[in-house]
Backbone as CSV, one residue per row, in Angstrom:
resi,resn,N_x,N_y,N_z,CA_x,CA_y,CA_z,C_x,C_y,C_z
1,UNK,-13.750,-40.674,-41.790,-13.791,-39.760,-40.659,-15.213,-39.583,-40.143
2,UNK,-15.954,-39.655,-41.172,-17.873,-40.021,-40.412,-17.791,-40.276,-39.862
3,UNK,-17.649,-41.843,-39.691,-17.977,-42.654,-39.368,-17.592,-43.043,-37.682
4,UNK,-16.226,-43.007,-37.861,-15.712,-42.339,-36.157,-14.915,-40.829,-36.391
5,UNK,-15.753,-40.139,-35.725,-14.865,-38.878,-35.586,-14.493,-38.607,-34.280
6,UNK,-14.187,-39.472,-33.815,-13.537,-39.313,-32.539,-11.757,-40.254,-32.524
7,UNK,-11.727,-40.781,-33.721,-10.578,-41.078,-34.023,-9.606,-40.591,-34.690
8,UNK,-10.097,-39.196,-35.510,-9.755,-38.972,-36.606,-9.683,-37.270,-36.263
9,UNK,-8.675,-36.552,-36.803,-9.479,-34.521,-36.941,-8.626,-34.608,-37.878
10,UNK,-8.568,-33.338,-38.607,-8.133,-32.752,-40.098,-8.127,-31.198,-39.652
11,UNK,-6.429,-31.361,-39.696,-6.491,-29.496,-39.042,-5.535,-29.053,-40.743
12,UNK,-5.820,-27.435,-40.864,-5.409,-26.744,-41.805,-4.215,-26.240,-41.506
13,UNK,-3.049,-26.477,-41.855,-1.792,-25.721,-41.246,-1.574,-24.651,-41.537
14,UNK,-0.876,-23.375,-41.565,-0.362,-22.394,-42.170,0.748,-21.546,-41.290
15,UNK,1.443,-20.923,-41.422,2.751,-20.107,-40.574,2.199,-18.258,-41.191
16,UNK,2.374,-17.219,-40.564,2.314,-16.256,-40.768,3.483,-15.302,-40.184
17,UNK,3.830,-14.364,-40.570,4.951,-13.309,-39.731,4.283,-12.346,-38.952
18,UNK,4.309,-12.025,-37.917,3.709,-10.892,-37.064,4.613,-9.731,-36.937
19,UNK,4.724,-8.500,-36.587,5.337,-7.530,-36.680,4.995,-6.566,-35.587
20,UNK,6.093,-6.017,-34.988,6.048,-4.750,-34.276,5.189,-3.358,-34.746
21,UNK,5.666,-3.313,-36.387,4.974,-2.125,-36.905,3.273,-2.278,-36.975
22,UNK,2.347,-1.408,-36.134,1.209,-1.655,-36.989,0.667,-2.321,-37.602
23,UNK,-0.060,-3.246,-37.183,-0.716,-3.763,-38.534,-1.754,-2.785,-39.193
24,UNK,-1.995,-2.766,-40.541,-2.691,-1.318,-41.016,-3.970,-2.601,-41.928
25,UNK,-4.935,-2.296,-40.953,-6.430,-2.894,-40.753,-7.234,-1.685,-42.159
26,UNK,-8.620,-2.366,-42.195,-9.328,-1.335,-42.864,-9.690,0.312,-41.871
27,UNK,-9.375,1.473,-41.879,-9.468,2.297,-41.490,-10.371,3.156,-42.414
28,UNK,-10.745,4.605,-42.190,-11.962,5.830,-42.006,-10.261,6.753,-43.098
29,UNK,-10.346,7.390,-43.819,-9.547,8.164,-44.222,-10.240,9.032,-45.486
30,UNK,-9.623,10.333,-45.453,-9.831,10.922,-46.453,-9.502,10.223,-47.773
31,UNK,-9.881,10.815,-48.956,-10.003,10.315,-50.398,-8.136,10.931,-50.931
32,UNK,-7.771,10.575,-51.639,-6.615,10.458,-52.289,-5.546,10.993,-50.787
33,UNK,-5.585,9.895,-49.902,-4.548,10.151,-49.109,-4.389,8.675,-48.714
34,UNK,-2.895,8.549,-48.087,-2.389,7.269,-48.156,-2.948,7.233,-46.176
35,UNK,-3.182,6.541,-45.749,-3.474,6.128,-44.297,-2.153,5.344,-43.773
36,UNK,-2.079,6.048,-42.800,-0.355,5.964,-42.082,-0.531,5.700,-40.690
37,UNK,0.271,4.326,-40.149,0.472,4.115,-38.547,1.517,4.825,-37.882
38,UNK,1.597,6.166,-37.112,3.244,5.819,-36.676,3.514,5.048,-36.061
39,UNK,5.402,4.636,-36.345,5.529,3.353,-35.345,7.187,4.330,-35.300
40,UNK,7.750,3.588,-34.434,9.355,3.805,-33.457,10.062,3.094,-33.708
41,UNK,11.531,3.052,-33.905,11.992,2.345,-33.879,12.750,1.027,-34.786
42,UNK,13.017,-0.028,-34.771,13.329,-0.877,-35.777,12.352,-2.257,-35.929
43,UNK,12.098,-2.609,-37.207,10.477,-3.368,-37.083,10.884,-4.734,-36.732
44,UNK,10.631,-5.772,-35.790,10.605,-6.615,-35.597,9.772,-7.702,-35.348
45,UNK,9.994,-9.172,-35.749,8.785,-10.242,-36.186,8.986,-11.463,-35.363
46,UNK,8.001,-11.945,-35.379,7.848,-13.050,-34.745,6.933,-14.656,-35.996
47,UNK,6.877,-15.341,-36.046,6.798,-16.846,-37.052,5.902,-17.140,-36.228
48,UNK,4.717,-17.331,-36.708,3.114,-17.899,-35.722,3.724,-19.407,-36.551
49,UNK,3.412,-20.883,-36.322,3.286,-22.233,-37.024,1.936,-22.349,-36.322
50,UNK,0.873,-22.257,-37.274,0.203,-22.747,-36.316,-1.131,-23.943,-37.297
51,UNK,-2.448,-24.953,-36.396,-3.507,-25.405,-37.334,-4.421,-25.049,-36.849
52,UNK,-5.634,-25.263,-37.105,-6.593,-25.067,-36.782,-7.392,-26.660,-37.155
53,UNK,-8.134,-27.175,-35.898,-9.211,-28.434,-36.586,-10.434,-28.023,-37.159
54,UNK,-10.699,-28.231,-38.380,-11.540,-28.017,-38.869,-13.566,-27.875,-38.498
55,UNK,-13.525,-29.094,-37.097,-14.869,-28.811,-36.517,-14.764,-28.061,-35.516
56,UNK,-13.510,-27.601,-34.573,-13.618,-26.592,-34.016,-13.163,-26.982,-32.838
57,UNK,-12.497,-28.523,-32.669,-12.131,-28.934,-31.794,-11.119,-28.655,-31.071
58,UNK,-10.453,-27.820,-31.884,-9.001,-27.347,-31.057,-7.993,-27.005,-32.258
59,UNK,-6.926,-26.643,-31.633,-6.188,-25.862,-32.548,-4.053,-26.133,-31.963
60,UNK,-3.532,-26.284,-32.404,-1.953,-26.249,-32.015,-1.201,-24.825,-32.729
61,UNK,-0.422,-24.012,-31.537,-0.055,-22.891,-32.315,1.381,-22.650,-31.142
62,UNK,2.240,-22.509,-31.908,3.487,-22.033,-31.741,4.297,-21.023,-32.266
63,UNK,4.385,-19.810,-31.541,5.337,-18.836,-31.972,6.915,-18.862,-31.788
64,UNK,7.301,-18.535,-32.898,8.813,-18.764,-32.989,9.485,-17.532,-33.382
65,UNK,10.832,-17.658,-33.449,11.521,-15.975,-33.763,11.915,-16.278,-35.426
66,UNK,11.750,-17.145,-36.259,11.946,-17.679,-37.766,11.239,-18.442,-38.044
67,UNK,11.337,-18.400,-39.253,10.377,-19.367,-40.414,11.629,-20.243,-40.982
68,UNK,12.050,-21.685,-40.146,12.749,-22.288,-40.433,12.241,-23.801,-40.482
69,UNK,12.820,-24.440,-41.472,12.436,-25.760,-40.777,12.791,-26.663,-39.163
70,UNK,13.648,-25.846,-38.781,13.820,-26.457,-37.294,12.650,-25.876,-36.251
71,UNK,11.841,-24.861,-36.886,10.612,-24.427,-36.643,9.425,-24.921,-36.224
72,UNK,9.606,-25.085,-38.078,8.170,-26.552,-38.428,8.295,-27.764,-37.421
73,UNK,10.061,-28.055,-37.381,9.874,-29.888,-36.488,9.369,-28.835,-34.827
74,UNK,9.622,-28.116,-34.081,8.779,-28.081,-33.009,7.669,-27.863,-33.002
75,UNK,6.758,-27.579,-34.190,5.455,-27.950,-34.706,5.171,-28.723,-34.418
76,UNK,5.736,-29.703,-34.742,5.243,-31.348,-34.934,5.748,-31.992,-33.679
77,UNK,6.160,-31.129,-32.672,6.575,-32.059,-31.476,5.184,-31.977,-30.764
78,UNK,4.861,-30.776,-30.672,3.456,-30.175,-30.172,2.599,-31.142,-30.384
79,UNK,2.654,-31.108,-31.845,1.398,-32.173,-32.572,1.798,-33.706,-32.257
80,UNK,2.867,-34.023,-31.631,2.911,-35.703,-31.062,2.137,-35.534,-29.610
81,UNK,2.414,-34.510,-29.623,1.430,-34.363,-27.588,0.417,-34.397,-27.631
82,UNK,-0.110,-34.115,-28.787,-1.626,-33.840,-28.725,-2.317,-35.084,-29.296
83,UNK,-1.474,-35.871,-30.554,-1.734,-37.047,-30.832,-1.608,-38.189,-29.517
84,UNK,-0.588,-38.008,-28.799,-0.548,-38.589,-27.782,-1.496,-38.886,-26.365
85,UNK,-2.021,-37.271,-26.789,-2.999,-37.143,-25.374,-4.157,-37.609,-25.733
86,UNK,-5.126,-36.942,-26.943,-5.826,-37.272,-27.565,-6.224,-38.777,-28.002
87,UNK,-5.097,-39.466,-28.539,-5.384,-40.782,-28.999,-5.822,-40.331,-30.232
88,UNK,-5.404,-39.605,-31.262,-6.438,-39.794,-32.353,-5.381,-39.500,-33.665
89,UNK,-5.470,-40.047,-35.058,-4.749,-40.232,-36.073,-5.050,-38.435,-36.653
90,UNK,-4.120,-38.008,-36.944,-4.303,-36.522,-37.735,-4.004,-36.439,-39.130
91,UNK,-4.967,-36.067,-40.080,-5.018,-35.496,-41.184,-4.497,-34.008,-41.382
92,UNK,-3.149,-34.085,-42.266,-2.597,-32.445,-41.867,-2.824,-31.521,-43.213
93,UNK,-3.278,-30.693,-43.454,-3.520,-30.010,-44.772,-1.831,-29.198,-44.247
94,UNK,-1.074,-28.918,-45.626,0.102,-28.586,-45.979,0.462,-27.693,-47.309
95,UNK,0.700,-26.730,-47.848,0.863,-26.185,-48.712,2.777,-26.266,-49.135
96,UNK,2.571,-25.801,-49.966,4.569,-26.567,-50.112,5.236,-25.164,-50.259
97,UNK,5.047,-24.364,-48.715,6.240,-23.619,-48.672,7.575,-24.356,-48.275
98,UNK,8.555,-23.499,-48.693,9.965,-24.380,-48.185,10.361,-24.867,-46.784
99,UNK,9.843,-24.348,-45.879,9.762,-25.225,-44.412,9.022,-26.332,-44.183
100,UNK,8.374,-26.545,-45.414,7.641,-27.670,-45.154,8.054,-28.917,-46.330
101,UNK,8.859,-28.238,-47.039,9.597,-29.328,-48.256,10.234,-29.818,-48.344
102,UNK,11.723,-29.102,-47.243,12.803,-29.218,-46.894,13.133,-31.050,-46.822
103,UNK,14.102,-31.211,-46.631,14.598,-32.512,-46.424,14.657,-32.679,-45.022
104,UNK,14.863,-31.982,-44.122,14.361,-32.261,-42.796,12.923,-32.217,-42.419
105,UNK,12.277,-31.687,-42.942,10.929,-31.562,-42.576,10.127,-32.561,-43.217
106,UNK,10.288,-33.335,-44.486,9.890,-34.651,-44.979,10.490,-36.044,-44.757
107,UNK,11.368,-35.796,-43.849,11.516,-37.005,-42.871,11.347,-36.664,-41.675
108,UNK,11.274,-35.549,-40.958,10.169,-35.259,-39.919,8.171,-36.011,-39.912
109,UNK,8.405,-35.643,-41.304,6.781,-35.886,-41.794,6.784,-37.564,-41.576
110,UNK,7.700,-38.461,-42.437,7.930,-39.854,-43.018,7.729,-40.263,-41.812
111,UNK,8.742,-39.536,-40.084,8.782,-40.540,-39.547,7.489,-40.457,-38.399
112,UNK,6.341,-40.049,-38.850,5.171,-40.181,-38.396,4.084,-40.507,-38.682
113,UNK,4.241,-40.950,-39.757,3.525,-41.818,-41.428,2.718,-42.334,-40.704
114,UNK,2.827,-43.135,-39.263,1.628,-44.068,-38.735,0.363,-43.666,-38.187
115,UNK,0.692,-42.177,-37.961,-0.686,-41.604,-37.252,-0.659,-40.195,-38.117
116,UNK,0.208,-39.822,-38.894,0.007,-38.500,-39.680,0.045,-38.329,-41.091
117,UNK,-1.216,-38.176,-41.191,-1.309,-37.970,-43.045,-1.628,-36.826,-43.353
118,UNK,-0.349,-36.272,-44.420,-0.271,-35.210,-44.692,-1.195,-35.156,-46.275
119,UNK,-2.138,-33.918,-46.559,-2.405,-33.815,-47.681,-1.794,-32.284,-48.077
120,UNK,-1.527,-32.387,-49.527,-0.661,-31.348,-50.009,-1.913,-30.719,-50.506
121,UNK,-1.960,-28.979,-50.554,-2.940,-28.057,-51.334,-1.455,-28.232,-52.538
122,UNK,-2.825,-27.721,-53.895,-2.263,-26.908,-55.246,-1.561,-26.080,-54.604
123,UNK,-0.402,-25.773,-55.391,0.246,-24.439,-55.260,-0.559,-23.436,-55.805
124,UNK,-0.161,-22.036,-54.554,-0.585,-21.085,-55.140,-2.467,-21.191,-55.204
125,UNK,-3.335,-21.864,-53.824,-4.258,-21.920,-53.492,-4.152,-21.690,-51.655
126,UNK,-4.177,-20.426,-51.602,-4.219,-20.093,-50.278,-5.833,-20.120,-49.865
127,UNK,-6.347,-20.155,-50.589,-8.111,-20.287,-50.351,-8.758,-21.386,-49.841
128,UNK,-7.720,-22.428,-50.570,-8.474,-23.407,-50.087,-8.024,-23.918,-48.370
129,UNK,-7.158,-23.160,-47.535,-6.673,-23.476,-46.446,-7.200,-22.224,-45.448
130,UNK,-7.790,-23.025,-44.444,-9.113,-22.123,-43.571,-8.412,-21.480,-42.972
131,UNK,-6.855,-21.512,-42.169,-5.790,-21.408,-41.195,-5.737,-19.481,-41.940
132,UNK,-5.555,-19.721,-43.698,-5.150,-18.669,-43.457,-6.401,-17.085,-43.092
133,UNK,-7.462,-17.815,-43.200,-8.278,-16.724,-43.168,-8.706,-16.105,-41.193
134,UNK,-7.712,-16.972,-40.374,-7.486,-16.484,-39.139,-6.413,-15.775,-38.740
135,UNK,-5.248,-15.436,-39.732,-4.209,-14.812,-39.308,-4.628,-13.175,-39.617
136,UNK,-5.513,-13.261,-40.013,-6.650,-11.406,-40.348,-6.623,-11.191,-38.932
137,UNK,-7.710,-11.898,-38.837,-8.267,-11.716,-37.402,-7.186,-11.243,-36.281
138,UNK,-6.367,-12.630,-36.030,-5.364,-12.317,-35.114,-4.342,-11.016,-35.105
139,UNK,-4.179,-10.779,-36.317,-2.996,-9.281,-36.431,-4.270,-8.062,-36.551
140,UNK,-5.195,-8.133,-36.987,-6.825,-6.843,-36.173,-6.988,-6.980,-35.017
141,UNK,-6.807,-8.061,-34.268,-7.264,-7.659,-33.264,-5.942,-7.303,-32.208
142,UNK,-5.369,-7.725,-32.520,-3.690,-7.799,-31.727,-2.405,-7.056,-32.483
143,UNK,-2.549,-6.609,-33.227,-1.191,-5.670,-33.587,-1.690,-4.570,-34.181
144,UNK,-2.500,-3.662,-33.807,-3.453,-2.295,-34.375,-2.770,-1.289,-33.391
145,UNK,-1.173,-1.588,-32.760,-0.971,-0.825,-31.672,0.483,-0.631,-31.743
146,UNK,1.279,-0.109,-30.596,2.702,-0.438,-30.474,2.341,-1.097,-29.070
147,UNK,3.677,-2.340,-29.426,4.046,-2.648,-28.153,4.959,-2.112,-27.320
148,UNK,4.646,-2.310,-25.933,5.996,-1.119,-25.331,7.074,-1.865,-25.052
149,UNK,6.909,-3.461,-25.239,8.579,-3.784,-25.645,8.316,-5.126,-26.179
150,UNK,9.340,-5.936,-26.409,9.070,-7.435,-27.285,8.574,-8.039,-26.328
151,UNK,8.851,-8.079,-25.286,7.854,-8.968,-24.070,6.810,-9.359,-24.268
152,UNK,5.754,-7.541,-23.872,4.764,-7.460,-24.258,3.966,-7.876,-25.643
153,UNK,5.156,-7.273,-26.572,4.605,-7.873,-28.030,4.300,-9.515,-28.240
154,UNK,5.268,-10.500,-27.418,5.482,-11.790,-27.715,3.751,-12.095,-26.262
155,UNK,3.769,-11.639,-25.551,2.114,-11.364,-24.607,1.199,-11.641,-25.190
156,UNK,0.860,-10.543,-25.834,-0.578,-9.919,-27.032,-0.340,-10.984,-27.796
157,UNK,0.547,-11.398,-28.609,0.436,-12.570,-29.628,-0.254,-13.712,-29.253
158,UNK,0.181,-13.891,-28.270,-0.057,-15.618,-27.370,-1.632,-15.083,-26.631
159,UNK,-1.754,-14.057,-26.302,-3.351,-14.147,-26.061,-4.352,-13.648,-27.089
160,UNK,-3.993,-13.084,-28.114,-4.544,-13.141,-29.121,-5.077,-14.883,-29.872
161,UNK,-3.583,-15.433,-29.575,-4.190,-17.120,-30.317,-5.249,-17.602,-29.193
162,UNK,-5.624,-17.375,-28.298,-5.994,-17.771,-26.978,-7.690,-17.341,-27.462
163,UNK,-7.701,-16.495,-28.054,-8.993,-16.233,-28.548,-9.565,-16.459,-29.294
164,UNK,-8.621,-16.805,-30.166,-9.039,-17.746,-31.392,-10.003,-18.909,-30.935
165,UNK,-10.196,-19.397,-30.047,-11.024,-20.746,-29.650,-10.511,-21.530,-29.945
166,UNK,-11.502,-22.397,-29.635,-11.270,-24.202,-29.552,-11.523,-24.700,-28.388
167,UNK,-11.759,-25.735,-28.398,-12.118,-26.874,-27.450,-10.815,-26.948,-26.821
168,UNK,-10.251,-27.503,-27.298,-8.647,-28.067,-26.493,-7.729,-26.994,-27.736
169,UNK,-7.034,-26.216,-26.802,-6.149,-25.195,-27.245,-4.720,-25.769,-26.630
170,UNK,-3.378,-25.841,-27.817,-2.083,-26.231,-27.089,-1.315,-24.615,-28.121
171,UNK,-0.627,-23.970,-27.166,-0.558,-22.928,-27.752,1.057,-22.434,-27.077
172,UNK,2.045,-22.619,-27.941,3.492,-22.293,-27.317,4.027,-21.533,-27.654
173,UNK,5.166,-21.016,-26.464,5.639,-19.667,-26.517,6.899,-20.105,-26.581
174,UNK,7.397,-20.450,-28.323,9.079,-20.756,-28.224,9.992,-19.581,-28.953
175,UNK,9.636,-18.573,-28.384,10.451,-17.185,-28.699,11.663,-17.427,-27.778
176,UNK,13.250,-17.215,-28.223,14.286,-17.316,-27.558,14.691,-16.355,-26.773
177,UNK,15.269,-16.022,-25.470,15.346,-15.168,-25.108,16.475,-14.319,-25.527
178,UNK,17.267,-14.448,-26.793,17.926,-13.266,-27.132,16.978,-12.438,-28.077
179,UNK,15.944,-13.118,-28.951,15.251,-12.151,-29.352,14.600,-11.071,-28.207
180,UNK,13.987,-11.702,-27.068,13.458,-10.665,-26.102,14.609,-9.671,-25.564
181,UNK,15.869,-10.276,-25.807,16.995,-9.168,-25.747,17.154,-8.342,-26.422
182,UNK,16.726,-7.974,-27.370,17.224,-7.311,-28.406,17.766,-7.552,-29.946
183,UNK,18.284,-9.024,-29.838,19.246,-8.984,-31.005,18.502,-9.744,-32.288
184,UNK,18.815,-9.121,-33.130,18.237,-9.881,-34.509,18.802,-11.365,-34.975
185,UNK,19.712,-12.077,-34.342,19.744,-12.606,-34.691,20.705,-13.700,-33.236
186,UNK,20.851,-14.897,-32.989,21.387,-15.537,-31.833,22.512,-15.017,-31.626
187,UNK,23.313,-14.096,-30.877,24.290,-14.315,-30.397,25.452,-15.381,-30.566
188,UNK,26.487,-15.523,-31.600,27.519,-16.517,-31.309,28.399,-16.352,-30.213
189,UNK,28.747,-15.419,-29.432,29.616,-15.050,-28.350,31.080,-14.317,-28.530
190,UNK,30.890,-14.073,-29.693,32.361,-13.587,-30.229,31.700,-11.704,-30.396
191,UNK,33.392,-11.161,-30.233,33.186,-9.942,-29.979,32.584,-8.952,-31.297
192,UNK,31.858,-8.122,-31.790,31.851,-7.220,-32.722,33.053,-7.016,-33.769
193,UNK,32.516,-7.052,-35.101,33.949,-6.506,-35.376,34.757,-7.716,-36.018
194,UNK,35.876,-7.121,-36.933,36.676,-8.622,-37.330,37.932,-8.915,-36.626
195,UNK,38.200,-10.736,-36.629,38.728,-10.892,-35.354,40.228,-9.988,-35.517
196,UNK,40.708,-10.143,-34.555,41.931,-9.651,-34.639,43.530,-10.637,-34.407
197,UNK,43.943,-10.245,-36.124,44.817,-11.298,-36.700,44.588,-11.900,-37.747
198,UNK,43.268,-11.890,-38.078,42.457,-12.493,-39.494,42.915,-12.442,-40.323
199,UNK,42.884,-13.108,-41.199,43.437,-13.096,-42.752,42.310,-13.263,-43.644
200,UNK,42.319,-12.885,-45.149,41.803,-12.721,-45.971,42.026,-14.332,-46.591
201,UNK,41.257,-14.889,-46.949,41.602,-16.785,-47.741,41.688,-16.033,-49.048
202,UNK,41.709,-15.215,-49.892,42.273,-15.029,-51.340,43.233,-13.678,-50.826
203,UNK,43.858,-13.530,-51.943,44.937,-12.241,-52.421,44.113,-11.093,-53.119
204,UNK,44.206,-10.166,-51.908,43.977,-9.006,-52.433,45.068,-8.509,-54.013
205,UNK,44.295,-7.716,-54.958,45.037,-6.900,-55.697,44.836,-5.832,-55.754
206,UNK,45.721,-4.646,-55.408,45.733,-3.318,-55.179,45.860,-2.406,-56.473
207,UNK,45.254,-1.517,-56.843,45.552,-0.950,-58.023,45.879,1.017,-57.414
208,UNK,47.207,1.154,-58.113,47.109,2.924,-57.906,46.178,3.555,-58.127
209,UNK,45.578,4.345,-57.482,44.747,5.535,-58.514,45.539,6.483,-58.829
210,UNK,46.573,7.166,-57.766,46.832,8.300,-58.317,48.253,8.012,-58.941
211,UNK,48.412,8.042,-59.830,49.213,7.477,-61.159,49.966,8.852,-61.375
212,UNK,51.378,8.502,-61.752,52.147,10.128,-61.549,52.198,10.905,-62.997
213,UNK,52.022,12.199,-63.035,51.660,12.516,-64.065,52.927,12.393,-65.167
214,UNK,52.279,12.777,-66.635,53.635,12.042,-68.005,54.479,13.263,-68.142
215,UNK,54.931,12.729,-68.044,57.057,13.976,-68.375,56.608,15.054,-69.493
């Protein structure tokens, strides 16, 4: 990578959860008292995937509504654009959480073997990966507040990474819009409630309680 570094970058990966509630930063507080944010409401998160290049050249970051491996692969779609635009082979630092171990996500990895080399950290060495010592930063400087709705919250996130720097910044906003609706989880389209007509696939067994009293 000396030798040409214009062929070559080595970014640090890492994923973090962001949150509606407060982030609770170092604060000013009295002595034997616990330091408290209020927050409203029900707490809700958002999945940063994001790297950082190590000389400072730029960075790929995508927010998502989960920490899934169908996550991680729009990670790596990002990171073909940038390999693409760029022209240049990527060195990926990787730690072996399960979105990244998965069986989809290591033939995600395999089938880019020609321009992407992944190196694995020790488990259980978050130190040695630079990525994570920017997700501080980003939730101090950007979630020390309430947002006044997920909009806004999914806003502040994406310009928070925006500050993070870099030379060439690719920075995506793949939050779905039922999370900005409200719902915890996608919508299947079926009504609340169990259907009506349903059956149970085993046999209930009913037992009396109130048992009639002895003669």
């Amino acid at each position: 990578m000396g030798a040409a570094p214009d062929r070559f970058e080595l970014h640090h990966e890492d994923e973090t959860h962001v949150e509606t509630n407060p982030y609770l930063t170092r604060v000013w507080h009295r002595r034997s008292v616990q330091p408290t944010i209020p927050a409203v409401g029900m707490n809700r998160r958002v999945t940063v995937f994001g790297s950082v290049e190590v000389f400072g050249r730029g960075r790929v970051e995508v927010v998502c509504a989960s920490q899934t491996s169908a996550c991680f692969a729009r990670y790596l779609e990002v990171l073909d654009a940038r390999h693409t635009t760029l022209g240049v082979e990527i060195y990926l630092v990787l730690d072996n959480g399960p979105c990244h171990t998965s069986k989809a996500s290591t033939t995600a990895l395999d089938e880019r073997k020609d321009w992407l080399h992944v190196i694995w950290l020790a488990k259980y060495s978050p130190e040695l990966n630079r990525k994570e010592h920017e997700w501080r930063l980003l939730k101090r400087d950007t979630c020390g507040h309430l947002a006044a709705d997920l909009r806004t919250f999914v806003d502040e996130i994406m310009a928070g990474l925006h500050r993070l720097g870099g030379a060439h910044r690719t920075i995506i906003d793949h939050v779905p819009p039922w999370f900005i609706e409200g719902h915890r989880v996608e919508p299947t389209g079926r009504h609340r409630g169990r259907p009506f007509g349903s059956k149970d696939s085993y046999q209930r067994s009913y037992t009396r309680k109130n048992l009639p009293a002895a003669p």
